[in-house]
FIKOLZA-1660 file (N, C-alpha, C; in steps of 0.1 Angstrom, whole numbers, plus 5000, padded with zeros to 4 digits):
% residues 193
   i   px   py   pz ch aa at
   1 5463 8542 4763  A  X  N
   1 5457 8544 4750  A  X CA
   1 5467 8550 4740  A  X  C
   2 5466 8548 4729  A  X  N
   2 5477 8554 4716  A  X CA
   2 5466 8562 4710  A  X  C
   3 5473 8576 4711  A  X  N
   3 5469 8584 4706  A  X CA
   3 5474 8585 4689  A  X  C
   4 5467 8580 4683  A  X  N
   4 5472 8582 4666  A  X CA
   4 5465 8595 4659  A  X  C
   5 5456 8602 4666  A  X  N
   5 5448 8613 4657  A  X CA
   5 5446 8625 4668  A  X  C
   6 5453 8640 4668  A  X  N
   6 5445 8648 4679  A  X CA
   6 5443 8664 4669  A  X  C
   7 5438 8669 4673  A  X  N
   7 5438 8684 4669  A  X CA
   7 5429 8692 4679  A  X  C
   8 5432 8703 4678  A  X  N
   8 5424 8716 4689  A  X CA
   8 5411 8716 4675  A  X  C
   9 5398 8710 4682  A  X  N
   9 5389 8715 4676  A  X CA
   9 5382 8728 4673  A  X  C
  10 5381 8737 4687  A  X  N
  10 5375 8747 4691  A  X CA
  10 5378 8753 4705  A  X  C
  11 5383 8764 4703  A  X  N
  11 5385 8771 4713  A  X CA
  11 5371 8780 4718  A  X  C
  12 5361 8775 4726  A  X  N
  12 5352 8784 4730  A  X CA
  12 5349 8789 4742  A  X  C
  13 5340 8801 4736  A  X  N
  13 5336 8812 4750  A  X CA
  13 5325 8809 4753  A  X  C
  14 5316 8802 4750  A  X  N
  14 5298 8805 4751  A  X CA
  14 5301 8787 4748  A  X  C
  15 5286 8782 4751  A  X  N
  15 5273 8769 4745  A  X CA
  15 5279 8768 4733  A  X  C
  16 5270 8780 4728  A  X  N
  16 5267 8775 4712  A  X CA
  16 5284 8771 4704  A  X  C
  17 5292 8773 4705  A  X  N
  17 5303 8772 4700  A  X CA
  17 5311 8759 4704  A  X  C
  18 5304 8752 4717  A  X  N
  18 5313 8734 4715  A  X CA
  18 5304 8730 4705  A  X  C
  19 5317 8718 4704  A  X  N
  19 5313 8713 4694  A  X CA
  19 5302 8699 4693  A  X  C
  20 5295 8701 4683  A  X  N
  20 5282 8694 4682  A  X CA
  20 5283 8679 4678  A  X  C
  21 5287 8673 4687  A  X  N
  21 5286 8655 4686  A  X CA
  21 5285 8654 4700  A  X  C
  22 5281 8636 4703  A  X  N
  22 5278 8632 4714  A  X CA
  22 5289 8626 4721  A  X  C
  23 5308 8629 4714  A  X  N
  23 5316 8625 4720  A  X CA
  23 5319 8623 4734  A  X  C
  24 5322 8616 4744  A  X  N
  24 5323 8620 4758  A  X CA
  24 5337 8630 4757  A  X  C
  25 5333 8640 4770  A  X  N
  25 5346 8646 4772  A  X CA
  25 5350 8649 4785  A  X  C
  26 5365 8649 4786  A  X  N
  26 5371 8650 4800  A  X CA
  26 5376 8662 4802  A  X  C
  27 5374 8670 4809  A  X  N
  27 5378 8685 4814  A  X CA
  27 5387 8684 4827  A  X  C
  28 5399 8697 4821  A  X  N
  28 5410 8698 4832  A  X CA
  28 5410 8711 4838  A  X  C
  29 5408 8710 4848  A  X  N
  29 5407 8717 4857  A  X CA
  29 5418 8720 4865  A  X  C
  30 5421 8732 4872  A  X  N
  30 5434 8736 4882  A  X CA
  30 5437 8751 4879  A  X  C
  31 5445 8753 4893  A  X  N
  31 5448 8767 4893  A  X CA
  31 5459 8771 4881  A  X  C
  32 5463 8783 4878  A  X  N
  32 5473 8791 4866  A  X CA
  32 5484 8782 4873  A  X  C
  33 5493 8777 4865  A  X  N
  33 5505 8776 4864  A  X CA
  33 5509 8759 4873  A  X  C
  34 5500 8754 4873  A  X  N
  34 5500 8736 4879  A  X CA
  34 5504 8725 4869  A  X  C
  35 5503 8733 4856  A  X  N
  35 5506 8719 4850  A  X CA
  35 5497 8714 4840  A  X  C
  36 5486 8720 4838  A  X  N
  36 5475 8717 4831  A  X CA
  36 5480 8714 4814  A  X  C
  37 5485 8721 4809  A  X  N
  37 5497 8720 4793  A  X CA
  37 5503 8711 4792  A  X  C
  38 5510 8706 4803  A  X  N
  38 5521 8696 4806  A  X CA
  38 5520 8682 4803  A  X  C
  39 5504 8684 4812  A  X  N
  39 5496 8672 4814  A  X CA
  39 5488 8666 4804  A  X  C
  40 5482 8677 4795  A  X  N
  40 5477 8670 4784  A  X CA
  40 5482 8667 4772  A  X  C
  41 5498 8676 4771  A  X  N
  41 5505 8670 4762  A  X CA
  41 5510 8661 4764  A  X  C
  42 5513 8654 4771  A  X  N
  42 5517 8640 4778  A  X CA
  42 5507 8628 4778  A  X  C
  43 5495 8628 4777  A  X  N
  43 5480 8625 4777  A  X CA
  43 5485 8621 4765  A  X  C
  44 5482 8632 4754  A  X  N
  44 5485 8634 4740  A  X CA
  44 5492 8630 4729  A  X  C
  45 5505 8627 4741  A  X  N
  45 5517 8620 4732  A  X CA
  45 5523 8634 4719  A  X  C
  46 5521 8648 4726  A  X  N
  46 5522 8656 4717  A  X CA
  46 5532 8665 4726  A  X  C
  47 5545 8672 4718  A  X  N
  47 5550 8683 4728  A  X CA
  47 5543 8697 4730  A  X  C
  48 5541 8699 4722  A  X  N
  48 5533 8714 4719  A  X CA
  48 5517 8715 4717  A  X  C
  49 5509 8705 4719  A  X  N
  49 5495 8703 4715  A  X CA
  49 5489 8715 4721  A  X  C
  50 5489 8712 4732  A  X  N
  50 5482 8727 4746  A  X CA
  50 5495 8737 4749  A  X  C
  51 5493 8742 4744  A  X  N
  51 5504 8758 4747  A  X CA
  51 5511 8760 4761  A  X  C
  52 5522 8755 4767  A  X  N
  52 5528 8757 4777  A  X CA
  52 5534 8772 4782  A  X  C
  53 5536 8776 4789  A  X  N
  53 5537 8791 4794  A  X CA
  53 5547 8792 4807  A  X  C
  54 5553 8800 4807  A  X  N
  54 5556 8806 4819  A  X CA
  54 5550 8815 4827  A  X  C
  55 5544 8819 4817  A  X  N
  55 5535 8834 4825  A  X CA
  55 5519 8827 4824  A  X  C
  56 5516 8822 4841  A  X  N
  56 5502 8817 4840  A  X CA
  56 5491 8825 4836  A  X  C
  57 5475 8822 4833  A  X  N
  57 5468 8823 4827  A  X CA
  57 5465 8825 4817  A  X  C
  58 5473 8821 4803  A  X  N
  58 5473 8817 4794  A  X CA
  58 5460 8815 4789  A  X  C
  59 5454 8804 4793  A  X  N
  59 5445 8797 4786  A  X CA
  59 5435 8802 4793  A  X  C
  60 5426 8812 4783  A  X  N
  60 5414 8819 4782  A  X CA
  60 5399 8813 4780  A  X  C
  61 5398 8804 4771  A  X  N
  61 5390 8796 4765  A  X CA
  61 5388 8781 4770  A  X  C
  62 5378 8774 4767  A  X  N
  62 5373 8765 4768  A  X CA
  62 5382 8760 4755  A  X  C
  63 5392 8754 4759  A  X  N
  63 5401 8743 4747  A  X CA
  63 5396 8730 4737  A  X  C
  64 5390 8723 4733  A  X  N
  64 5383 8713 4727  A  X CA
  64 5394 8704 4720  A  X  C
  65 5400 8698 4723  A  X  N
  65 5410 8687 4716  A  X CA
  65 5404 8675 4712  A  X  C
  66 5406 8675 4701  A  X  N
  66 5395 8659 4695  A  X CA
  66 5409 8648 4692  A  X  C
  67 5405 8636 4700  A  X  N
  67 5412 8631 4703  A  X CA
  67 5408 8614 4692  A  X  C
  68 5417 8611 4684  A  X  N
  68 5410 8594 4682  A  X CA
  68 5402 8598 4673  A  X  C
  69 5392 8611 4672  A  X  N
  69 5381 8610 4663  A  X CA
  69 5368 8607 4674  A  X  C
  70 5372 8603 4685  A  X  N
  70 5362 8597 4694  A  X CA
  70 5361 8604 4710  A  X  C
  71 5367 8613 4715  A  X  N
  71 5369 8613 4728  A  X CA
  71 5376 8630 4723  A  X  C
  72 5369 8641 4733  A  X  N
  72 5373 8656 4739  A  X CA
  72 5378 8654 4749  A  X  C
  73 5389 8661 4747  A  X  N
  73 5397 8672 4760  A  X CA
  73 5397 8681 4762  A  X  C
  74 5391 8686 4773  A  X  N
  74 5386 8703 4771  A  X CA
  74 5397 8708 4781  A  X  C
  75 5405 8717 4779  A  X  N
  75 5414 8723 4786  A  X CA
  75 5406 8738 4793  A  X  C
  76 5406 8736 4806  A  X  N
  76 5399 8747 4811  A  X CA
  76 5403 8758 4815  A  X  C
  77 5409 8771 4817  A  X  N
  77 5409 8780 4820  A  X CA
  77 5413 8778 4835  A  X  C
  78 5428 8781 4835  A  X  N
  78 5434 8784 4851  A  X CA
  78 5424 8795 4862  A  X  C
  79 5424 8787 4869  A  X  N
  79 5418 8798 4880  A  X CA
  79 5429 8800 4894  A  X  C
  80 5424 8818 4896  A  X  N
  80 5435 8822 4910  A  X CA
  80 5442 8828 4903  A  X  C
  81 5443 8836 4890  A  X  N
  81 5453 8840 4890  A  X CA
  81 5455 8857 4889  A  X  C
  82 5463 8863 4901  A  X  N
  82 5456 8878 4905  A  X CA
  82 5459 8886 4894  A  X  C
  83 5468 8888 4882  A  X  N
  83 5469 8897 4874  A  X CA
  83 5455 8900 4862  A  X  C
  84 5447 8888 4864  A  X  N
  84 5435 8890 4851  A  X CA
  84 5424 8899 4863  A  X  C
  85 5420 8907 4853  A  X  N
  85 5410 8919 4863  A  X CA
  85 5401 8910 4869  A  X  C
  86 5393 8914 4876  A  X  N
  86 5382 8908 4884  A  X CA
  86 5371 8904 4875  A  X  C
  87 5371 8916 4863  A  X  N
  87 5360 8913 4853  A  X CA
  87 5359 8900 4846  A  X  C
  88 5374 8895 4841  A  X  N
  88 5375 8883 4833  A  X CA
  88 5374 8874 4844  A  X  C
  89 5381 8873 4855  A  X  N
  89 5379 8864 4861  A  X CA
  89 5364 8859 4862  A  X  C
  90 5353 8869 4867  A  X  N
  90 5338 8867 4870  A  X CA
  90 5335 8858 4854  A  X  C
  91 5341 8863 4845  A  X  N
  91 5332 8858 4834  A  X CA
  91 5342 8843 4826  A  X  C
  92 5352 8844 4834  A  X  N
  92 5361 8828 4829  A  X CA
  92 5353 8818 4841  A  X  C
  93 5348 8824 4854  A  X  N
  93 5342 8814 4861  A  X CA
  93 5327 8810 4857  A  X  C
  94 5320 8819 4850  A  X  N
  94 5305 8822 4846  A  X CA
  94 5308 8806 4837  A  X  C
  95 5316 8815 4825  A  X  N
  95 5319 8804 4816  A  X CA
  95 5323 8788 4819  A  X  C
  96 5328 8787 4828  A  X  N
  96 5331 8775 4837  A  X CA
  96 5327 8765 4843  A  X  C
  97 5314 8775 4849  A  X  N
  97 5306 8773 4854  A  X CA
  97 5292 8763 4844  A  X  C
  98 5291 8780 4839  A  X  N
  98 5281 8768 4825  A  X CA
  98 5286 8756 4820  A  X  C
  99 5297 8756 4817  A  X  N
  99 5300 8741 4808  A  X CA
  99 5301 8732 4818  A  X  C
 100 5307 8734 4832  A  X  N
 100 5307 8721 4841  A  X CA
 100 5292 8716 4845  A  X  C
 101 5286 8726 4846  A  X  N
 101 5268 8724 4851  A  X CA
 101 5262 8716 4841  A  X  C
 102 5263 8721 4828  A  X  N
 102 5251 8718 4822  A  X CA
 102 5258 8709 4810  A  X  C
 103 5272 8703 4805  A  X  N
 103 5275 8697 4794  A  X CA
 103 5269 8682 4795  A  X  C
 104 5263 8681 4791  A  X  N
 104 5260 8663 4790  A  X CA
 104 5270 8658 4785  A  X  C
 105 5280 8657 4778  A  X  N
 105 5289 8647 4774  A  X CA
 105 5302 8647 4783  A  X  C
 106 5299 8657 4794  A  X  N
 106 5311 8654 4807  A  X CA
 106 5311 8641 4809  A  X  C
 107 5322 8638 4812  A  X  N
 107 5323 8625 4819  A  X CA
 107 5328 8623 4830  A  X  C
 108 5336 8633 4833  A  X  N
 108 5351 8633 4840  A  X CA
 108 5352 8646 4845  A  X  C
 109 5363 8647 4856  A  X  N
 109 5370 8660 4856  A  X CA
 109 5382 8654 4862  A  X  C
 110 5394 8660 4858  A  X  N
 110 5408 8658 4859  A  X CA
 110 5414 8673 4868  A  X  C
 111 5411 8670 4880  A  X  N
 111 5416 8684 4888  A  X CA
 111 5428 8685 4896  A  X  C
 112 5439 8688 4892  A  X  N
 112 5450 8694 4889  A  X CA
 112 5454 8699 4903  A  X  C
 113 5468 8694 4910  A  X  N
 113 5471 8698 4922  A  X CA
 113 5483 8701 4924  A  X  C
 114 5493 8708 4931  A  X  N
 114 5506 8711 4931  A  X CA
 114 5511 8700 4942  A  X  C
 115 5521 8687 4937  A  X  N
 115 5520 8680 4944  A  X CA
 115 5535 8682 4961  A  X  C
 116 5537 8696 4960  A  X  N
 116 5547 8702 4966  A  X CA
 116 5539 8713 4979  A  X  C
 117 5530 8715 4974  A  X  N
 117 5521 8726 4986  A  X CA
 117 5508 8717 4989  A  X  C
 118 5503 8723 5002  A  X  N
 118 5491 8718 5005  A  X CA
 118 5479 8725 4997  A  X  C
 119 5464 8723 4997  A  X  N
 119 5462 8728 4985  A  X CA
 119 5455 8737 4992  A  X  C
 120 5449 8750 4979  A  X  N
 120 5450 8765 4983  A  X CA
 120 5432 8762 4985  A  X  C
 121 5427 8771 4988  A  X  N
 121 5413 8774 4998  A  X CA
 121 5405 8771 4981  A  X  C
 122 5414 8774 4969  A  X  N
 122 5406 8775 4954  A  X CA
 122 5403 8762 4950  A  X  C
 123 5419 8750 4955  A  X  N
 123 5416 8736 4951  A  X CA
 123 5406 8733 4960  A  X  C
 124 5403 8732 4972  A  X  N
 124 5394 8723 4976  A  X CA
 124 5381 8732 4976  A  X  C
 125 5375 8744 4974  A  X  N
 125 5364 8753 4967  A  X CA
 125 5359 8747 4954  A  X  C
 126 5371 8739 4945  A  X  N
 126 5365 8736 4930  A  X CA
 126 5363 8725 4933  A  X  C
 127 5374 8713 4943  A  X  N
 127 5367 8700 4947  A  X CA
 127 5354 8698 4955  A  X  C
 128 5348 8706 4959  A  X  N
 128 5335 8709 4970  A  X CA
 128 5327 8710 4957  A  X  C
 129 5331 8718 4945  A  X  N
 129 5324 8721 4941  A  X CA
 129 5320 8712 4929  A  X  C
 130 5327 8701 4926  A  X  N
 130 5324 8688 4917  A  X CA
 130 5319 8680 4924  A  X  C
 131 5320 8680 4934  A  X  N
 131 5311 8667 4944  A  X CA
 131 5299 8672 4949  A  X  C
 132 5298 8683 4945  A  X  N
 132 5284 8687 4950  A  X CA
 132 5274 8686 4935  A  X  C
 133 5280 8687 4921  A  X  N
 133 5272 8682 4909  A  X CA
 133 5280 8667 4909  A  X  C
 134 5277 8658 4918  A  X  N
 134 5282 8648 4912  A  X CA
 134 5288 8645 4903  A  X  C
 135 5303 8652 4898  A  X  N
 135 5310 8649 4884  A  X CA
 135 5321 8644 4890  A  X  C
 136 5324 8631 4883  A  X  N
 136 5335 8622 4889  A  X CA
 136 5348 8627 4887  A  X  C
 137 5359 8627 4896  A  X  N
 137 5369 8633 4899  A  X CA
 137 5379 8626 4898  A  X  C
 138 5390 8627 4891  A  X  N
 138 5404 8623 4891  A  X CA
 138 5410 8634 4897  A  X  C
 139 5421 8632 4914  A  X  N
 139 5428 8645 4917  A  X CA
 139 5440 8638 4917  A  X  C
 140 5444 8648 4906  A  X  N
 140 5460 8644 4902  A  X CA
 140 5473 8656 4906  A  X  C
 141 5480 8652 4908  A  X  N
 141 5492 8659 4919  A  X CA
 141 5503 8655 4911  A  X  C
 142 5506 8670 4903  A  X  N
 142 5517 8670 4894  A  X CA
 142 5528 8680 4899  A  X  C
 143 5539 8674 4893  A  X  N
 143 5555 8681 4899  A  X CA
 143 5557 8673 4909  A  X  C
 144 5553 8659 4909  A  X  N
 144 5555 8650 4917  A  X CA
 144 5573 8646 4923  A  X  C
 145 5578 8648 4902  A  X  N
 145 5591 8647 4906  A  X CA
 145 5605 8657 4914  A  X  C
 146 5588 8669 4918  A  X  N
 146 5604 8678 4926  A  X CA
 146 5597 8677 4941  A  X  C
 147 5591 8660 4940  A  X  N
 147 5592 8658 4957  A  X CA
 147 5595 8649 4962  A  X  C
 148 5609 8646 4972  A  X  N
 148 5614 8630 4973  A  X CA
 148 5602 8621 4977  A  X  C
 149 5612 8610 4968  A  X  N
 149 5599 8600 4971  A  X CA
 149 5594 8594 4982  A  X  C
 150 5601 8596 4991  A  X  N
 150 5597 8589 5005  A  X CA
 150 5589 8598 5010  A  X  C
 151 5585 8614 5005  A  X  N
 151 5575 8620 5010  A  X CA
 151 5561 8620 5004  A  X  C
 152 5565 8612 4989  A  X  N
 152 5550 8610 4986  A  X CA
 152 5536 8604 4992  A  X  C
 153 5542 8596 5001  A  X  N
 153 5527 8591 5009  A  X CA
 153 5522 8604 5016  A  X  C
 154 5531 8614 5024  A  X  N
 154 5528 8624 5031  A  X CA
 154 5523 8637 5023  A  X  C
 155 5524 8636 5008  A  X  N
 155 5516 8647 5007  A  X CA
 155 5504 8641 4999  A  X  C
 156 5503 8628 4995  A  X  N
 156 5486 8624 4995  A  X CA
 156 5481 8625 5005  A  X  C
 157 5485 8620 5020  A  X  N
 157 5483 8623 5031  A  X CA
 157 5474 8638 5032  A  X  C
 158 5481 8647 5029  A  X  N
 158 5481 8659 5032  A  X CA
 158 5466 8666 5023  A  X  C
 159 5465 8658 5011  A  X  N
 159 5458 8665 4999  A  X CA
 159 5447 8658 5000  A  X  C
 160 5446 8647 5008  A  X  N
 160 5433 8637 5010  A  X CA
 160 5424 8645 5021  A  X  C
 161 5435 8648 5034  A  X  N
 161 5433 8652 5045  A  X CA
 161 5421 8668 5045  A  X  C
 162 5430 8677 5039  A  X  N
 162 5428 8690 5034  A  X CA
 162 5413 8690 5021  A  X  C
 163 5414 8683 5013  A  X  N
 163 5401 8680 5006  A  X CA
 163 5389 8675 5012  A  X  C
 164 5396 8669 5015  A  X  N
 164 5384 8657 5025  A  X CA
 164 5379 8651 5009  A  X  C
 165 5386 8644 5000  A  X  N
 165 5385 8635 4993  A  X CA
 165 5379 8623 5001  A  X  C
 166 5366 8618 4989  A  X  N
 166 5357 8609 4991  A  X CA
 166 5362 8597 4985  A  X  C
 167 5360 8586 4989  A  X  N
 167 5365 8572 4988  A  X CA
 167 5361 8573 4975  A  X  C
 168 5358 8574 4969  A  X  N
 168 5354 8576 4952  A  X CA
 168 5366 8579 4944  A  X  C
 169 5371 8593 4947  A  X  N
 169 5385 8600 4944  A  X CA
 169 5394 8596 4944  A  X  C
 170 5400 8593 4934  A  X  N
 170 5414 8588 4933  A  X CA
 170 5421 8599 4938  A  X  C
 171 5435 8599 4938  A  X  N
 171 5450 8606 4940  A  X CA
 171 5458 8594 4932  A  X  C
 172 5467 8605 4918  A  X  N
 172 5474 8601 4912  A  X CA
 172 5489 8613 4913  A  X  C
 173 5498 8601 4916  A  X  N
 173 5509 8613 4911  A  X CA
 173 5515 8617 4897  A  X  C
 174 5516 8628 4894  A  X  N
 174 5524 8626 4880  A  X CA
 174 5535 8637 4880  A  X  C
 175 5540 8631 4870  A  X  N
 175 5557 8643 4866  A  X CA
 175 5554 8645 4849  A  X  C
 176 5553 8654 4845  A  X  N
 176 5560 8655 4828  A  X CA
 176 5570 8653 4826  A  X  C
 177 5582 8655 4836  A  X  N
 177 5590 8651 4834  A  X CA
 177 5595 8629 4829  A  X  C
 178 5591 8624 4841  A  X  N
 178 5593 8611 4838  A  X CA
 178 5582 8604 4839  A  X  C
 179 5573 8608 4839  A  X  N
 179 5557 8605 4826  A  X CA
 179 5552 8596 4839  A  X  C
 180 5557 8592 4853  A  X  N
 180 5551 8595 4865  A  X CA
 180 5537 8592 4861  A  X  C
 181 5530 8583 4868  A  X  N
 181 5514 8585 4864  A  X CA
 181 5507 8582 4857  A  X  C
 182 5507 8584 4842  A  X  N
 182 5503 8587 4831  A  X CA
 182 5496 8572 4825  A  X  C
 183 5501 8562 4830  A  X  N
 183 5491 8551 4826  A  X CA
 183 5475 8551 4838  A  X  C
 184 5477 8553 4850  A  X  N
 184 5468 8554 4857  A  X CA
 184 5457 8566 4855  A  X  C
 185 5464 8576 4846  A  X  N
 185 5454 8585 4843  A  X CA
 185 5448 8583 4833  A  X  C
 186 5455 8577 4820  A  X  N
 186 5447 8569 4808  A  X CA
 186 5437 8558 4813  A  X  C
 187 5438 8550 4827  A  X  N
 187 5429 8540 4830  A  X CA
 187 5416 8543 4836  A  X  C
 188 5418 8560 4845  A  X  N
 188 5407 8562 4848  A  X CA
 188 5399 8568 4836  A  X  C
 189 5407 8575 4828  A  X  N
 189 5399 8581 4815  A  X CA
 189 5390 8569 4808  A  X  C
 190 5395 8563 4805  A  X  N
 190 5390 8550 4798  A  X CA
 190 5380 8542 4804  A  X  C
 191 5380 8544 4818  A  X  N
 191 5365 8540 4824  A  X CA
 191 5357 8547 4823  A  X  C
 192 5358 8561 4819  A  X  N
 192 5349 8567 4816  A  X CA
 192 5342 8570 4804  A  X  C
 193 5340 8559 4797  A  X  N
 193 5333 8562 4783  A  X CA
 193 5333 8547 4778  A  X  C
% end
């Protein structure tokens, strides 16, 4: 897809604060520091669109990127990461919670994997926990490029194995660096709406 129009519509905490059209939207999901910024500026065709970090959990809010005029990106709030007190965490999951449960204009979830480690008890806890509200799943495995290639069958292998990904679920590899992926993730997006 060519992205010719984007802007951060709304950063929210609550319901009442997304925004009010019947756009479809795709939500990214993954733990602090996987890649989540990377990925949607690359999506984006933008360097700086989603705020990139070195120091994970960053992104506090429910992100709202209006894309096209026609299509949200909601950038979700890293989870796992032990320096935010227990309090915010309870209430970035609350929040997380609500919008994955109850948003009707979900379409998608784009859940985010470190394509170098096997995945943590939190990835396959959030994957259990999309297939249990039936919300269709893209699991994408980024930093692809800091793993030889001849190992990439073995850690889909590994990330299929360990999820217990359902014949439904894709596995995509991607790099920000050499954009790795990135048509395959525009193709599942686009079946979605």
């Amino acid at each position: 897809m060519k992205v010719t129009d984007v802007s951060l519509s709304i950063s929210a905490v609550r319901e009442a604060q997304y925004p009010d059209t019947e756009f479809p939207e795709i939500a990214f999901v993954g733990r602090s520091n996987v890649g989540k910024s990377s990925l949607i500026n690359n999506l984006l065709q933008r360097k700086k669109m989603a705020r990139t970090s070195s120091v994970p959990g960053k992104t506090q809010t429910l992100n709202f990127y209006l894309v096209n005029q026609g299509l949200y990106f909601v950038d979700v709030p890293g989870f796992g990461y032990a320096r935010v007190s227990k309090k915010a965490r309870a209430e970035f999951s609350a929040m997380i919670e609500k919008y994955l449960e109850t948003r009707q204009q979900l379409r998608g979830v784009i859940q985010l994997v470190d394509a170098r480690h096997e995945p943590s008890e939190l990835d396959i806890s959030m994957y259990q926990y999309l297939q249990y509200y039936k919300i269709p799943t893209l699991v994408v495995a980024t930093k692809i490029d800091k793993v030889k290639k001849n190992q990439w069958n073995k850690a889909e292998s590994i990330h299929k194995k360990s999820m217990e990904l359902d014949q439904a679920t894709q596995w995509v590899p991607f790099s920000a660096i050499d954009t790795t992926g990135t048509q395959e993730i525009w193709d599942w997006i686009e079946n979605k709406f």
